[in-house]
mmCIF file of the C-alpha atoms, coordinates in Angstrom:
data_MODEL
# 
_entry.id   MODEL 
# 
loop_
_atom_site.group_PDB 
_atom_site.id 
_atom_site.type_symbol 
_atom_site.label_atom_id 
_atom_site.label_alt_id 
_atom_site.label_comp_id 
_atom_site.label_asym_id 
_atom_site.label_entity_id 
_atom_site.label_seq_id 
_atom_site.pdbx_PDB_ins_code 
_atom_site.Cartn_x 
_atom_site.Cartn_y 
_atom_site.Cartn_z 
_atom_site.occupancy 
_atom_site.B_iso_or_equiv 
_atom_site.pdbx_formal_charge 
_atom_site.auth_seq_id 
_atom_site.auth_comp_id 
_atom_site.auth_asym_id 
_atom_site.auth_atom_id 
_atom_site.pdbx_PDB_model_num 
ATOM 1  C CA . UNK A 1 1  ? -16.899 -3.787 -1.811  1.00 0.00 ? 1  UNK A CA 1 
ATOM 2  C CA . UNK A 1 2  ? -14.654 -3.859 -5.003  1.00 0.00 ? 2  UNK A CA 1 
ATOM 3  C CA . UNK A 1 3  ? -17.050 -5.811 -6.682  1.00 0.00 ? 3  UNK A CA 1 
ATOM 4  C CA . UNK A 1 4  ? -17.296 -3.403 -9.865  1.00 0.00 ? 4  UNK A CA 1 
ATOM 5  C CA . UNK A 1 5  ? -13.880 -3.141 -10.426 1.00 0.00 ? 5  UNK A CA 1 
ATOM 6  C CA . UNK A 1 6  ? -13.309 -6.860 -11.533 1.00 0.00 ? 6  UNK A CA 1 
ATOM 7  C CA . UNK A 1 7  ? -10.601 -5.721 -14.367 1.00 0.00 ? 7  UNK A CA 1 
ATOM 8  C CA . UNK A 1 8  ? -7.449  -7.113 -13.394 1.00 0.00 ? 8  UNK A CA 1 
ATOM 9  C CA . UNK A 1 9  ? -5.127  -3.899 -14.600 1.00 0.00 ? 9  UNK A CA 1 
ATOM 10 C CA . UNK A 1 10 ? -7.567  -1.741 -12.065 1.00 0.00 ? 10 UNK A CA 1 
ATOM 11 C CA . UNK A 1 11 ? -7.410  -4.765 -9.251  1.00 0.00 ? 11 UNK A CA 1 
ATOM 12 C CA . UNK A 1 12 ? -3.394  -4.940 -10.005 1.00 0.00 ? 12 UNK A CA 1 
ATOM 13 C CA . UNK A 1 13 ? -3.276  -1.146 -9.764  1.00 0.00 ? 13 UNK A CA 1 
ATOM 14 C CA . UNK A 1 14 ? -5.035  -1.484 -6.166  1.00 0.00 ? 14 UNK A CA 1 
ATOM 15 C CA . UNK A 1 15 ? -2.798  -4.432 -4.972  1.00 0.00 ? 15 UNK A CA 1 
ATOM 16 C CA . UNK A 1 16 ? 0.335   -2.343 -5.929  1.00 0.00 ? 16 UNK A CA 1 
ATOM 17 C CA . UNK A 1 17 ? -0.808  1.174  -4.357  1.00 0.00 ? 17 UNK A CA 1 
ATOM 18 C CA . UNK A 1 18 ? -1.962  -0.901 -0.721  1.00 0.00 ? 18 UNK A CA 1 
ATOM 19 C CA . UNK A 1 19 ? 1.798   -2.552 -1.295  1.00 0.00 ? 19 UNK A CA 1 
ATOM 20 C CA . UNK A 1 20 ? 3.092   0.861  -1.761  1.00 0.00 ? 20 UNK A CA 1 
ATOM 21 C CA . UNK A 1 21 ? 1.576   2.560  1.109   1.00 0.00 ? 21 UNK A CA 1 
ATOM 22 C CA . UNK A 1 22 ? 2.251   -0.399 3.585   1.00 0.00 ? 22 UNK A CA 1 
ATOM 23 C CA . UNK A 1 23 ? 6.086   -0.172 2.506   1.00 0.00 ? 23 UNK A CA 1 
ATOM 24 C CA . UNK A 1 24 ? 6.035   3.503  3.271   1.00 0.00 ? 24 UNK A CA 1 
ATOM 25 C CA . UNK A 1 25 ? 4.594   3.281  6.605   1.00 0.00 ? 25 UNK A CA 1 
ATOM 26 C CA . UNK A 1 26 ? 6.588   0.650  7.776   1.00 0.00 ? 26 UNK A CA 1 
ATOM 27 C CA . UNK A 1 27 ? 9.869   3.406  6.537   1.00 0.00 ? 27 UNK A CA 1 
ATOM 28 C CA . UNK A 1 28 ? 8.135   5.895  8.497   1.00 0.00 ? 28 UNK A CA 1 
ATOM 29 C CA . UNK A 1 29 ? 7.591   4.072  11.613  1.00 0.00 ? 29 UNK A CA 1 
ATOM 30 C CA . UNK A 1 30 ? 11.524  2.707  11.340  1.00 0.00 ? 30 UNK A CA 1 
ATOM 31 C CA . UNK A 1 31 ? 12.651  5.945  10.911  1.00 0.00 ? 31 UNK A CA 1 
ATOM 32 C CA . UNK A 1 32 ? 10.178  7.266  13.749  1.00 0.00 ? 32 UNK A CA 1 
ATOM 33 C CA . UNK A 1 33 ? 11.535  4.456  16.258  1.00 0.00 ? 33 UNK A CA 1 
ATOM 34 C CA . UNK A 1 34 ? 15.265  5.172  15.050  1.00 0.00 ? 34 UNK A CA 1 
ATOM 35 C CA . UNK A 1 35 ? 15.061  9.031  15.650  1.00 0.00 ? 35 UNK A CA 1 
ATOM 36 C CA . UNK A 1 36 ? 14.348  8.488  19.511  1.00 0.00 ? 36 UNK A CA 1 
# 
């Protein structure tokens, strides 16, 4: 799918932003669960 984008600074960009946005989400469901 990412085939055109073989440059690693755009592939290490990627990497980092999915990392990002899985750390986030796993905040927001821990602070979901601990609200209840």
């Amino acid at each position: 799918m990412y085939e055109t984008t073989t440059s690693p600074r755009i592939r290490e960009g990627i990497q980092r932003a999915h990392k990002e946005r899985a750390q986030a989400l796993r905040n927001a469901v821990r602070w979901f669960t601990r609200r209840r």
